[in-house]
Biotite code that builds the C-alpha atoms (Angstrom):
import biotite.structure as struc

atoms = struc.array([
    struc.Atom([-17.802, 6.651, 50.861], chain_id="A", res_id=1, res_name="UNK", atom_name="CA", element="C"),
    struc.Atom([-16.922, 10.280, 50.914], chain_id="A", res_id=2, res_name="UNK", atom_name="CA", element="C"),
    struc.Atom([-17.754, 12.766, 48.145], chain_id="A", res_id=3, res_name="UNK", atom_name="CA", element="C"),
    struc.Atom([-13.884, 12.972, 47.232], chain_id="A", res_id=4, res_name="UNK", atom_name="CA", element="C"),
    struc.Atom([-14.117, 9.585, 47.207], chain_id="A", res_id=5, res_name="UNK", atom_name="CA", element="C"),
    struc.Atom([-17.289, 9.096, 44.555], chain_id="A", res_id=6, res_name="UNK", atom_name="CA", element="C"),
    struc.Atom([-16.036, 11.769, 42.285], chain_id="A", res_id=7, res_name="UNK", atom_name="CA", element="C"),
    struc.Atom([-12.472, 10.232, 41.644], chain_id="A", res_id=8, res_name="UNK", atom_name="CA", element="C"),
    struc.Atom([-14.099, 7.012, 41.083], chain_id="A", res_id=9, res_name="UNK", atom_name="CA", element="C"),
    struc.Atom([-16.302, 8.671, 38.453], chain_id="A", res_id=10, res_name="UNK", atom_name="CA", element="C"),
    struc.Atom([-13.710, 10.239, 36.817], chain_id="A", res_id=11, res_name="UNK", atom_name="CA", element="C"),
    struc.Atom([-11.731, 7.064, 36.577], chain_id="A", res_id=12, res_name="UNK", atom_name="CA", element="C"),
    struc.Atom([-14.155, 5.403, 35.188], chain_id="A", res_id=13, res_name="UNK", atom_name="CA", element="C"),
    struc.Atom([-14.840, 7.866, 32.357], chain_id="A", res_id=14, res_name="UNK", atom_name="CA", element="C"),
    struc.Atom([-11.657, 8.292, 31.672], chain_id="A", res_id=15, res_name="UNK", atom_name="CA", element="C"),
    struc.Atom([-11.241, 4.834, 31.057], chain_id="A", res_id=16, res_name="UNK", atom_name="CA", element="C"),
    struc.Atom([-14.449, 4.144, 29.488], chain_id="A", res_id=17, res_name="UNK", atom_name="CA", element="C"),
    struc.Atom([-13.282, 5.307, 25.997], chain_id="A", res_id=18, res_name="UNK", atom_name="CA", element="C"),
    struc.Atom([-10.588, 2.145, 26.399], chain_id="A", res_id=19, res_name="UNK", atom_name="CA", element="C"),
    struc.Atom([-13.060, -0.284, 27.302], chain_id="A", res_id=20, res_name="UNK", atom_name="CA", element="C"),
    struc.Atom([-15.371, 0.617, 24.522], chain_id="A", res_id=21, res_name="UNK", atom_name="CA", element="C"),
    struc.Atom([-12.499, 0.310, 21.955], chain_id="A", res_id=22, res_name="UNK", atom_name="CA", element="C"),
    struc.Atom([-11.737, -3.139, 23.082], chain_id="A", res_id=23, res_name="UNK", atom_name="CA", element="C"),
    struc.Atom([-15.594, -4.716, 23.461], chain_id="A", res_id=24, res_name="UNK", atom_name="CA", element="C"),
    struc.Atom([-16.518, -2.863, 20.230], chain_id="A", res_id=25, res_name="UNK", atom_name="CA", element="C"),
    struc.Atom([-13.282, -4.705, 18.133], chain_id="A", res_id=26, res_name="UNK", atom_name="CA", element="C"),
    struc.Atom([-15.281, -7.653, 16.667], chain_id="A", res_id=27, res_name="UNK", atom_name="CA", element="C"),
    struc.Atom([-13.543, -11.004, 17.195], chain_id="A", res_id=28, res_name="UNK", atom_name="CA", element="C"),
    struc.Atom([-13.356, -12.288, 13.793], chain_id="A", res_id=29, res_name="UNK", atom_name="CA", element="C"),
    struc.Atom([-13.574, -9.259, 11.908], chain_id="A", res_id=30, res_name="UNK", atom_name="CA", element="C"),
    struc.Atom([-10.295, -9.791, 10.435], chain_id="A", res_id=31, res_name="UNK", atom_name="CA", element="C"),
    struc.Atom([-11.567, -13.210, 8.968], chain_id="A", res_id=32, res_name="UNK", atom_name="CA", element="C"),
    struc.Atom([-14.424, -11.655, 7.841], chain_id="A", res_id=33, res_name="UNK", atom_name="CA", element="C"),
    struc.Atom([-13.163, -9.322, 5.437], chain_id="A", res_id=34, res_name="UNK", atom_name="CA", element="C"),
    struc.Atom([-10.519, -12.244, 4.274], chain_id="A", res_id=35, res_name="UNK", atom_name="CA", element="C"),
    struc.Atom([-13.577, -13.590, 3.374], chain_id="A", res_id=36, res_name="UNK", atom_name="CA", element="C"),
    struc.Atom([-15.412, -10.863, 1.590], chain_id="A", res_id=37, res_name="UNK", atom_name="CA", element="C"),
    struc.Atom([-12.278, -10.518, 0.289], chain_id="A", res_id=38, res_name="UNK", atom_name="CA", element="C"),
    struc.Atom([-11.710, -14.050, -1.256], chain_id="A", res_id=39, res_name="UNK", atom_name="CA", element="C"),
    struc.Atom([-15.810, -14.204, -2.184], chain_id="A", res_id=40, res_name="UNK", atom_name="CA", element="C"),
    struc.Atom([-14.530, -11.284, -4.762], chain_id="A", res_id=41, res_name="UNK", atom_name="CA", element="C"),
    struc.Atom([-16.891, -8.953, -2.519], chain_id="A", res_id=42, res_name="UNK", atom_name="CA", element="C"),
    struc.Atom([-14.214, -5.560, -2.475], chain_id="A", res_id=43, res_name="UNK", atom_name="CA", element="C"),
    struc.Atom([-16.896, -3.077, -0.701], chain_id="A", res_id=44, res_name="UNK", atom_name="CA", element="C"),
    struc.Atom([-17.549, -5.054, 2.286], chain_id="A", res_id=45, res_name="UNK", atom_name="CA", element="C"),
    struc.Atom([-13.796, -6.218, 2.439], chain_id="A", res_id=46, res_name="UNK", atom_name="CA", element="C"),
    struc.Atom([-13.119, -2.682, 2.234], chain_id="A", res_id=47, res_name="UNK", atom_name="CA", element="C"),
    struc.Atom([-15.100, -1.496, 4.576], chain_id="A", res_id=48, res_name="UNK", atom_name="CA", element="C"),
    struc.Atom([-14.584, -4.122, 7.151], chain_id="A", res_id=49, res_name="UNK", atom_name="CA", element="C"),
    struc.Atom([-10.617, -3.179, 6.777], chain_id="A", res_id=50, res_name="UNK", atom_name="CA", element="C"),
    struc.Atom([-11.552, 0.627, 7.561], chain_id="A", res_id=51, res_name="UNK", atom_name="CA", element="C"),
    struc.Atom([-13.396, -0.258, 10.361], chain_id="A", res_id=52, res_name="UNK", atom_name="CA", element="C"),
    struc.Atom([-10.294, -2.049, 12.024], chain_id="A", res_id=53, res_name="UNK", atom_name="CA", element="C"),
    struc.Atom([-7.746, 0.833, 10.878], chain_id="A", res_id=54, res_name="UNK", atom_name="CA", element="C"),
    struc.Atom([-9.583, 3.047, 12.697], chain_id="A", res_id=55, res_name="UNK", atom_name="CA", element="C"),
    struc.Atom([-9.462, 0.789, 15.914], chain_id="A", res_id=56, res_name="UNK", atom_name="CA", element="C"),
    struc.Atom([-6.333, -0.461, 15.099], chain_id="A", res_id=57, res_name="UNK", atom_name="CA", element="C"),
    struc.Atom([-3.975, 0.951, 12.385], chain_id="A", res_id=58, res_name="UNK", atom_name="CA", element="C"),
    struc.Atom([-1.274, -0.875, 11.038], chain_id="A", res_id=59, res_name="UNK", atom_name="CA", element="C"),
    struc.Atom([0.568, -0.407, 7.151], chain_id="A", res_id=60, res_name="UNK", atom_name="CA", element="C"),
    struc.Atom([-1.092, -3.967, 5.916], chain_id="A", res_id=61, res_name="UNK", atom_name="CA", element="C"),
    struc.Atom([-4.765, -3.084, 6.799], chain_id="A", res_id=62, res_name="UNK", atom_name="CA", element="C"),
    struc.Atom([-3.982, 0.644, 4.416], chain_id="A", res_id=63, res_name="UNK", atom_name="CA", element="C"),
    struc.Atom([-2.198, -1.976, 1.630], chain_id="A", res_id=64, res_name="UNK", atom_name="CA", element="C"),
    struc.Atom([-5.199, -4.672, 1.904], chain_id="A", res_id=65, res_name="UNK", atom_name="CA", element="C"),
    struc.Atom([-7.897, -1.436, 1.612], chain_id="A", res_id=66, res_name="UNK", atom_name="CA", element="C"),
    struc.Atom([-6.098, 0.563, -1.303], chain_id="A", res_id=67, res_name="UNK", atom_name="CA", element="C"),
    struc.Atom([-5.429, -2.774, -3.017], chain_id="A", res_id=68, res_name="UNK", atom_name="CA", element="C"),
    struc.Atom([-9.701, -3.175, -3.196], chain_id="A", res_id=69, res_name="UNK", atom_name="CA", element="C"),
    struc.Atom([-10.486, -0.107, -4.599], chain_id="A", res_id=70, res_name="UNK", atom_name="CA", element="C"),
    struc.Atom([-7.480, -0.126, -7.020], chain_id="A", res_id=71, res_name="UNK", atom_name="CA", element="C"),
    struc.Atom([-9.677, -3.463, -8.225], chain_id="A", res_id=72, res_name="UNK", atom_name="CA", element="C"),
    struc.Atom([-12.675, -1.782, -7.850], chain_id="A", res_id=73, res_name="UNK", atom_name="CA", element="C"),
    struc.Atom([-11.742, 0.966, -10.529], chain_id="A", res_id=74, res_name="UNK", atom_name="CA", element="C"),
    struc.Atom([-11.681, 3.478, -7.736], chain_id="A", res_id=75, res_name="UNK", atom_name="CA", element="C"),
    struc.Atom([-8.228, 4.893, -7.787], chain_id="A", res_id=76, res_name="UNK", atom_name="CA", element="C"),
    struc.Atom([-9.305, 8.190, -6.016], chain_id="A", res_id=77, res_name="UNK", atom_name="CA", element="C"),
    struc.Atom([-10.392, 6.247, -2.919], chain_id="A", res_id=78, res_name="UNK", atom_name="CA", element="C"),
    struc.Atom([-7.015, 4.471, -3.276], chain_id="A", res_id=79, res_name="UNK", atom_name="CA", element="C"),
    struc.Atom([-4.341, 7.618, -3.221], chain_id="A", res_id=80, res_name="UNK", atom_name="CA", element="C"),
    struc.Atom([-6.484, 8.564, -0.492], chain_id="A", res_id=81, res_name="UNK", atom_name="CA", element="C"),
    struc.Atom([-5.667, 5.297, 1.700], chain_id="A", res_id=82, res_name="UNK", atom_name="CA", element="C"),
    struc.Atom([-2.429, 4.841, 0.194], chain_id="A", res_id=83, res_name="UNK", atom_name="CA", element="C"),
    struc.Atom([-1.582, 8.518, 1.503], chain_id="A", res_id=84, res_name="UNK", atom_name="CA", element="C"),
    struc.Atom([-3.288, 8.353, 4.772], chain_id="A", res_id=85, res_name="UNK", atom_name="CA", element="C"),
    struc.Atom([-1.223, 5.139, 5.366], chain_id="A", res_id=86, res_name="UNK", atom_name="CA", element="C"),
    struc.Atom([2.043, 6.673, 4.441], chain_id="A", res_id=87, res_name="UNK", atom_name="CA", element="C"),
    struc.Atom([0.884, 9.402, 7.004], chain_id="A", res_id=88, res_name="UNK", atom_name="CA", element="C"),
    struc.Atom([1.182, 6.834, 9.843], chain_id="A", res_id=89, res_name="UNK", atom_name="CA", element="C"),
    struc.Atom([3.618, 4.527, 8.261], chain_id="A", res_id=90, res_name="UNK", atom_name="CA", element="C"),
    struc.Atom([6.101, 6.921, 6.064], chain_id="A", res_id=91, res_name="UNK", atom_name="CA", element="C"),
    struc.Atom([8.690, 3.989, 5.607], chain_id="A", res_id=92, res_name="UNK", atom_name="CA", element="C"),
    struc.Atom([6.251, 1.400, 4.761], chain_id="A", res_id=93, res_name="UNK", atom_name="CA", element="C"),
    struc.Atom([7.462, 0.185, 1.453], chain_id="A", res_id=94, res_name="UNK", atom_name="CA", element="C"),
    struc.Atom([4.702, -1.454, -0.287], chain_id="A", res_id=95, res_name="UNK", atom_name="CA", element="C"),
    struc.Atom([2.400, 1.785, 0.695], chain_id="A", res_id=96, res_name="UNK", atom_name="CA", element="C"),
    struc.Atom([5.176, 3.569, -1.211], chain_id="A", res_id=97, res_name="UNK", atom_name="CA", element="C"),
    struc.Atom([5.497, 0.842, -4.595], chain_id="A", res_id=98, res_name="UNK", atom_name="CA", element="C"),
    struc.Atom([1.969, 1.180, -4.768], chain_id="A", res_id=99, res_name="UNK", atom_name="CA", element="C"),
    struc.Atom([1.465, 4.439, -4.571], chain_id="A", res_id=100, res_name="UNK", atom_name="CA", element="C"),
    struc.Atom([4.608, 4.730, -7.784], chain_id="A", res_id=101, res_name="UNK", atom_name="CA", element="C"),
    struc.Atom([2.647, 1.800, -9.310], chain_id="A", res_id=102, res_name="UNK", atom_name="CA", element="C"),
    struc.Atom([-1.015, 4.048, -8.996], chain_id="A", res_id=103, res_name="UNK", atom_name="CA", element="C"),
    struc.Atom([1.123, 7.469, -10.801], chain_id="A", res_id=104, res_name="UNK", atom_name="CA", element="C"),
    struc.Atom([2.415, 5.401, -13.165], chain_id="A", res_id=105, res_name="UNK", atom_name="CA", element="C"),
    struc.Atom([-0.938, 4.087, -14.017], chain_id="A", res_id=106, res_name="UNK", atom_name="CA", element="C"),
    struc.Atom([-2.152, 7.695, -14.107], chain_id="A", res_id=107, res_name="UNK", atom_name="CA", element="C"),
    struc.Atom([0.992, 8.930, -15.843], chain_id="A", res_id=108, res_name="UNK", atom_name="CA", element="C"),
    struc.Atom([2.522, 11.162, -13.065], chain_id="A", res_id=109, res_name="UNK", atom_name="CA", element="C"),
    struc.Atom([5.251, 9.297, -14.033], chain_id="A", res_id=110, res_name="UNK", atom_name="CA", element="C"),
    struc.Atom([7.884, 12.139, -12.588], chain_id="A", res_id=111, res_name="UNK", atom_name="CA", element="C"),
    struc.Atom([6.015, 11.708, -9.056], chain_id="A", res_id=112, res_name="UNK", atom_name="CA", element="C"),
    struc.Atom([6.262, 7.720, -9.399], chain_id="A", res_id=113, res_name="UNK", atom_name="CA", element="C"),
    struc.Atom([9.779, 8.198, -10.297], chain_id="A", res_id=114, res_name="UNK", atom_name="CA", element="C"),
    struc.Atom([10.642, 9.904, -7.136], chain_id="A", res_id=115, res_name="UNK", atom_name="CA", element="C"),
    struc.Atom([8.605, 7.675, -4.822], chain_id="A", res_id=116, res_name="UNK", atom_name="CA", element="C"),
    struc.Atom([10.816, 4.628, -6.702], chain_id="A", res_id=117, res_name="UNK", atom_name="CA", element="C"),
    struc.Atom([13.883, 6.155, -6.066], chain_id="A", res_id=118, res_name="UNK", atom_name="CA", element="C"),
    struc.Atom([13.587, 7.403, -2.235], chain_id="A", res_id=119, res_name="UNK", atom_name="CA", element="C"),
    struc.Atom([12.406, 3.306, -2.258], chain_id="A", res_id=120, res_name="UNK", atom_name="CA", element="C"),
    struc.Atom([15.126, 1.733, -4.036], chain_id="A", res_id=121, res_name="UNK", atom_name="CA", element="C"),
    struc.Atom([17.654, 4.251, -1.688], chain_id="A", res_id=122, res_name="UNK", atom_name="CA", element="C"),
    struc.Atom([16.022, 1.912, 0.912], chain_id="A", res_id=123, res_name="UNK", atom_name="CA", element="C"),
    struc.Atom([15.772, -1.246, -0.023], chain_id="A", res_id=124, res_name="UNK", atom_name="CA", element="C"),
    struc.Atom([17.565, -1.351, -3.520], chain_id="A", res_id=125, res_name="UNK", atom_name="CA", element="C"),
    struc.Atom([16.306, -5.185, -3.176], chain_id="A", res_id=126, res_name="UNK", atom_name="CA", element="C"),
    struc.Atom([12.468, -4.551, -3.428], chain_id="A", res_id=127, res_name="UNK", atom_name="CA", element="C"),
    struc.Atom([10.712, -6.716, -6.209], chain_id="A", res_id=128, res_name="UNK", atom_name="CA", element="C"),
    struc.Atom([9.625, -4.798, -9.293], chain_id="A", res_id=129, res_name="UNK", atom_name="CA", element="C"),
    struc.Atom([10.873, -1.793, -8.394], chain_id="A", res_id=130, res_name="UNK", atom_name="CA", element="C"),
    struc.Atom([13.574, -1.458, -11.106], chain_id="A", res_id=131, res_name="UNK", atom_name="CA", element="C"),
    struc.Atom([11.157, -3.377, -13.586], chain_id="A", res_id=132, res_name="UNK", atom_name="CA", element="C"),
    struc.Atom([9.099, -0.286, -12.816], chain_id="A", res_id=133, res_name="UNK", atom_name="CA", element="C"),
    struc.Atom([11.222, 2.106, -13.041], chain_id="A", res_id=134, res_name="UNK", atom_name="CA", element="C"),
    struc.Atom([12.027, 0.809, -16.592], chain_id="A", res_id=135, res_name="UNK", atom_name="CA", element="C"),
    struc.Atom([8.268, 0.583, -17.532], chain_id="A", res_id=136, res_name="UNK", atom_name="CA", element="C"),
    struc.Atom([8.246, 4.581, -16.898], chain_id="A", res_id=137, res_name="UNK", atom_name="CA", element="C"),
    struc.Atom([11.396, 5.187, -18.865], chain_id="A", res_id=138, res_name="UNK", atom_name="CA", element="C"),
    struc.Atom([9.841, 3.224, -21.526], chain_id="A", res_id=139, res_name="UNK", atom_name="CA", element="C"),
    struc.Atom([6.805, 4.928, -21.462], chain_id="A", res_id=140, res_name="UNK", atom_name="CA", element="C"),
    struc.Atom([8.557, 8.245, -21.984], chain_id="A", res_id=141, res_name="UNK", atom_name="CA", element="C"),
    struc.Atom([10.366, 6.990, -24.822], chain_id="A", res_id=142, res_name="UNK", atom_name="CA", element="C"),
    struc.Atom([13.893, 6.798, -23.327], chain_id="A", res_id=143, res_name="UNK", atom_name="CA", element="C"),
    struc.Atom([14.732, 2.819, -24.073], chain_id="A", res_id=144, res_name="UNK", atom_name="CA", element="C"),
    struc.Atom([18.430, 3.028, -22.964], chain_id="A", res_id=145, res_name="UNK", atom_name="CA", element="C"),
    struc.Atom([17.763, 3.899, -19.630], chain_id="A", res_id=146, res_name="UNK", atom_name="CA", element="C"),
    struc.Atom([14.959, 1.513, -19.543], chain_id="A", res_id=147, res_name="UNK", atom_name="CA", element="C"),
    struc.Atom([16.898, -1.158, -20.707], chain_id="A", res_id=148, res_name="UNK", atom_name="CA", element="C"),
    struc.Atom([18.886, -0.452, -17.723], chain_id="A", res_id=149, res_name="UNK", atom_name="CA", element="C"),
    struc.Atom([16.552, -0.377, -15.135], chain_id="A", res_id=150, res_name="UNK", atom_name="CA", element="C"),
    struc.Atom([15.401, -3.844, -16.949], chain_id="A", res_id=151, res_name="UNK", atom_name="CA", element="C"),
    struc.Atom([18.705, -5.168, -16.449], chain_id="A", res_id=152, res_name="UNK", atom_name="CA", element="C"),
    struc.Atom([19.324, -4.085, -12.971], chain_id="A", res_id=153, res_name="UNK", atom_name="CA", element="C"),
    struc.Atom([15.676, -5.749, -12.189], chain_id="A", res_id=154, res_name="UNK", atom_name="CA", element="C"),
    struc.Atom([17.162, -9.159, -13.385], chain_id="A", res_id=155, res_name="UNK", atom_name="CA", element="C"),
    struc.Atom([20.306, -8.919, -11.444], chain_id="A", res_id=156, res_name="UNK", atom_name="CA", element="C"),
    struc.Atom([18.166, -8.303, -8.301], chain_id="A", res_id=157, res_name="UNK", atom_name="CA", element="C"),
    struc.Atom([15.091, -10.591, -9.411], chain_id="A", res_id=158, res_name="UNK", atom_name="CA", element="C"),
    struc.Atom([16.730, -13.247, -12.179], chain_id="A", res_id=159, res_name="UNK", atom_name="CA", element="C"),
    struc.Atom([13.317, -14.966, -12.134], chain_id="A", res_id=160, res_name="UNK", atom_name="CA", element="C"),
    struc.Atom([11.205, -11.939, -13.391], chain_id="A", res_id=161, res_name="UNK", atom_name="CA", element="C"),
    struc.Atom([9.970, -13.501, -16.624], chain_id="A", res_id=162, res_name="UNK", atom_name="CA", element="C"),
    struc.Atom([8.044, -10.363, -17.428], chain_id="A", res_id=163, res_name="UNK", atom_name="CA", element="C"),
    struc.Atom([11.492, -8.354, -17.188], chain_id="A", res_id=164, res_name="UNK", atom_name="CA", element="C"),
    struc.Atom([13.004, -10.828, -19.407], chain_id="A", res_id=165, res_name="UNK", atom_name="CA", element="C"),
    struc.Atom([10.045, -10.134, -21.898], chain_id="A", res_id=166, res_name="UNK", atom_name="CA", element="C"),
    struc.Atom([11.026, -6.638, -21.664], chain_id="A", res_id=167, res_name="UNK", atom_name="CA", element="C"),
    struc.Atom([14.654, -6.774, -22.426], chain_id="A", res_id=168, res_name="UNK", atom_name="CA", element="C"),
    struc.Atom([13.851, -9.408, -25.495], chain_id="A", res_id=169, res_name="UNK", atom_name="CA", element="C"),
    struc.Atom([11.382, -6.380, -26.977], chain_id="A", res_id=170, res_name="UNK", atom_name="CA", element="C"),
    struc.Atom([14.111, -3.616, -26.295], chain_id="A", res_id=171, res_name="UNK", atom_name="CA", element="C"),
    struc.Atom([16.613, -6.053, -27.836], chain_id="A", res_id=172, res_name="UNK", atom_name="CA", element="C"),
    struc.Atom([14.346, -6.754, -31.348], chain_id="A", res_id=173, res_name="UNK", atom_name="CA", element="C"),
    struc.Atom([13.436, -2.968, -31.739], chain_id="A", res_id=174, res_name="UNK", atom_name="CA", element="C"),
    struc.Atom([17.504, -2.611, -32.093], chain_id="A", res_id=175, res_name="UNK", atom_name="CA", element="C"),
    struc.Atom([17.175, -4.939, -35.292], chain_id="A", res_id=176, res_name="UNK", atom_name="CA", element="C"),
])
């Protein structure tokens, strides 16, 4: 074999071992084992195993299923930060974007929640809770009418929302 020869086939073959590595490396069953951790009420490990495939493979449910574990944990810092970095890769993703309203809310940025609501609702106007939420904030800043309407329009796109219907009965009995 000339020396041409030899040194193409070495370069080949480090150029493609960063490829191989990524797909011997990827766990079989790593998936099912953070499920697990998961479903064991273990968050860390869960957590961790789900950041350990979004760095080998990203996709918008492994940055939902990680922000979603520290939100339980308490750790709502850690969350923004996944909840952001998967809105980085996935910008339309709209449960990244609900939960990232639903984690202002919580922390009463409720003008930043209200904006990532409505650039959601401008896309899907049907997305569950979104309205309901939307009315929770207006509530919470004291302006009932417009909650009351955001309550409403929840119902006429979720009828089943028992919670909503809580919501509207309270709005309607501080009227009396």
């Amino acid at each position: 074999m000339s020396t041409d020869i030899k040194i193409l086939t070495l370069l080949v073959a480090a150029a493609l071992i960063p490829s191989v590595v990524m797909f011997t490396s990827s766990r079989p069953g790593q998936e099912k084992e953070a499920e697990k951790f998961f479903a064991e009420g273990n968050l860390q490990a869960a957590a961790a195993s789900w950041e350990w495939l979004a760095a080998v493979r990203p996709s918008e449910d492994l940055y939902e299923k990680i922000s979603v574990c520290y939100l339980c944990l308490g750790n709502k810092e850690q969350a923004r930060k996944w909840l952001e970095k998967g809105l980085t890769k996935f910008p339309h993703c709209a449960n990244l974007i609900f939960n990232l309203a639903l984690l202002d809310y919580s922390e009463r940025r409720h003008e930043s929640a209200l904006g990532l609501l409505n650039a959601l609702v401008e896309k899907n106007p049907y997305f569950p809770e979104a309205y309901y939420l939307r009315g929770c904030i207006f509530e919470a800043q004291g302006r009932r009418e417009e909650a009351r309407k955001q309550f409403v329009e929840e119902i006429n796109h979720n009828p089943g929302s028992k919670k909503t219907w809580q919501k509207l009965k309270e709005l309607g009995n501080e009227k009396r």
